[in-house]
N, C-alpha and C positions, 0 to 999 in steps of 0.2 A: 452434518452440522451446517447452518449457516452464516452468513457474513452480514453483516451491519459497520456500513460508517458512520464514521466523526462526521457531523456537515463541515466542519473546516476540512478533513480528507476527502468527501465529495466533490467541494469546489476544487480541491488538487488534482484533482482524479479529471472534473471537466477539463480542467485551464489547460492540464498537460494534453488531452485528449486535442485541444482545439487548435495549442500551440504545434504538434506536430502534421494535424492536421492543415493546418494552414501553410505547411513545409510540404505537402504532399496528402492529397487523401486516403493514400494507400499506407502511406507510412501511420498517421491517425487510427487507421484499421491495427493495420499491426503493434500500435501501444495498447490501443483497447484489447486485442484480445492477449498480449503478454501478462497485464494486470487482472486479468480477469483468471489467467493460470494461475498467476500466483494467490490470487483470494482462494480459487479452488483446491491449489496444494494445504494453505495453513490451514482449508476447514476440514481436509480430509484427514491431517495429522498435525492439528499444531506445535506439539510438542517434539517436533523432530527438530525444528528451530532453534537456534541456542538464543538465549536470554540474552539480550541487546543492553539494555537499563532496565533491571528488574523492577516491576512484575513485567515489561512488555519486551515482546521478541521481533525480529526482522527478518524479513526475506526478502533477498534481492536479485532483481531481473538479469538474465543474461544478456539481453540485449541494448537492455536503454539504460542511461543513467540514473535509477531511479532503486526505490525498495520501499515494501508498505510495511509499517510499523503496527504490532498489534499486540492484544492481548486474550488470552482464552476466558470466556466466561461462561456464567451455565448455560446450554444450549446455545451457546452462538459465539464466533468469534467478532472483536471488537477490532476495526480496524483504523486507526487512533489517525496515521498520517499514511498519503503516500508523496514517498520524501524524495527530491533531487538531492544526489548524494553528494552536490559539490555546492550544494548552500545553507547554509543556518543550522549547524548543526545544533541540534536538541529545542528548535524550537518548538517542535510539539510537546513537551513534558507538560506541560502546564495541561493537557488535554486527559491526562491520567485521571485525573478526579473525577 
């Protein structure tokens, strides 16, 4: 299965890329490919996930402060936010629709 973002979780996806990045380049490498684990765990079995705020589920990084928010859909998973896990909580709900 494949993965598709939210453009509002792509710009998440770049900012945090750029912001750790900018802490280090090496450290930037190592967020890109932690989030990029994690898209390739939820497509290879999203439903091992538990259900966050039904319908969409969460899976979260063991390294960074972070977890991308998604939901299963036909042929592809839907990956709604990737969330810093100590700001705003639930602002992506509105992206469900």
């Amino acid at each position: 299965m494949k993965h598709l973002l939210h453009p509002e979780a792509d710009e998440e996806f770049a900012g945090a890329v750029g912001y750790y990045s900018a802490i280090s380049p090496e450290l930037g490498v190592r967020f890109y490919r932690e989030m990029e684990r994690l898209f390739l765990e939820v497509c290879a079995d999203p439903e091992r996930f538990r259900k966050f705020d039904p319908p969409a589920r969460r899976h979260l990084s063991r390294d960074f402060p972070y977890a991308i928010i998604f939901m299963e859909k036909p042929g592809h998973v839907w990956i709604v936010a990737v969330m810093h896990m100590k700001r705003r909580p639930g602002y992506w709900r509105g992206r469900l629709a």
